[in-house]
N, C-alpha and C positions, 0 to 999 in steps of 0.2 A: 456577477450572477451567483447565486446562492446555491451550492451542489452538497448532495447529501452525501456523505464520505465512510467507507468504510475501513479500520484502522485495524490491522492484522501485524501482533506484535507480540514476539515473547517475555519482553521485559517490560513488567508494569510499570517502571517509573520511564522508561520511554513512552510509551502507550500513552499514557499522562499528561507528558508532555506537548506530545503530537496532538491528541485531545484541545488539551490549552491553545495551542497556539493556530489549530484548524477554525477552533469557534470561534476565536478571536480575531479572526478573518473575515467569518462571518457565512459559515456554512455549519453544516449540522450533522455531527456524525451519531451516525445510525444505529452502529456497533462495535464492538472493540471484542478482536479475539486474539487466542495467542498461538493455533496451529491451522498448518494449510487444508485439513480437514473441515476444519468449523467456518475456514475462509470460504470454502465451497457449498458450506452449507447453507452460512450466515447471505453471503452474495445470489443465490438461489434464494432464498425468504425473499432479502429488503431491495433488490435490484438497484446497488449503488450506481450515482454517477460516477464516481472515482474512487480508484482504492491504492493506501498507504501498505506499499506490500513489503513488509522487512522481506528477506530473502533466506536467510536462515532461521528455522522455526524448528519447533521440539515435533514429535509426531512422523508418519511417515512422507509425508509431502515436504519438500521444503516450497519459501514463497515463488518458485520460477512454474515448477509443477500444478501448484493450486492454479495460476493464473493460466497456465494451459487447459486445466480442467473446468474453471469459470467461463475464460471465452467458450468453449466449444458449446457452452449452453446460452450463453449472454455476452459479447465481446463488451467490455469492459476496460476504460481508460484505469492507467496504472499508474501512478510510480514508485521505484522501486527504492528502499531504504534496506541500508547495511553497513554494518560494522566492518566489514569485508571487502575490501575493493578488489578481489582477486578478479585476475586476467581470464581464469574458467566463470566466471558469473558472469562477466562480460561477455562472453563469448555464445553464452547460453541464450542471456536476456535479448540477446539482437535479432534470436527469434520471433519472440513475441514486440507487437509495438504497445512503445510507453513511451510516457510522457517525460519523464527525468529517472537517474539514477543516481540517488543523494548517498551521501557516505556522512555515517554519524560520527561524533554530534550533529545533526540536522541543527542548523538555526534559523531561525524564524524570518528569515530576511530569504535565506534560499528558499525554503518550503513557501513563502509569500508566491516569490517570485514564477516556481513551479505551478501553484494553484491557479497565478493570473495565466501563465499561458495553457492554463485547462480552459479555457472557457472559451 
């Protein structure tokens, strides 16, 4: 099933990436932004099915916050992407429910496999 995805990432050639290999899946992403600001904003406008939430972001939100802030208006399937596999983000993220918690490099067979079980 075809879900419309929203890609909140501070490193454009991640973003890119994630991009390539979402569409390529065969879903449509909506918007691509790079702080948890604009995640709150951008998710507010297009009311994604699913959001690609790096977890560390430039701005005052980081990606745990935004998705605090997006549910309490719209609950919102997640998963979360980071360069970070710290034991505090984990510990954070078990708050909110989401769908996976991928550690970068994402590859396109995990992020597959994440999306199939979104649906």
């Amino acid at each position: 099933m075809e879900k419309n995805i929203l890609i909140v990432e501070d490193e454009m050639i991640i973003a890119l990436m994630l991009d390539q290999m979402v569409t390529k899946q065969g879903h449509n992403v909506i918007d691509k932004v790079s702080t948890g600001e604009a995640a709150v904003e951008s998710a507010q406008r297009h009311k994604p099915d699913l959001i690609l939430m790096d977890i560390r972001l430039g701005g005052q939100l980081d990606g745990i916050q935004a998705m605090q802030k997006i549910n309490e208006q719209n609950p919102t399937s997640v998963i979360f992407v980071t360069g970070n596999s710290d034991d505090s983000y984990k510990k954070r993220i078990k708050e909110i429910d989401h769908l996976a918690f991928l550690t970068k490099p994402v590859t396109f067979h995990e992020l597959s496999r994440s999306l199939s079980a979104a649906s």
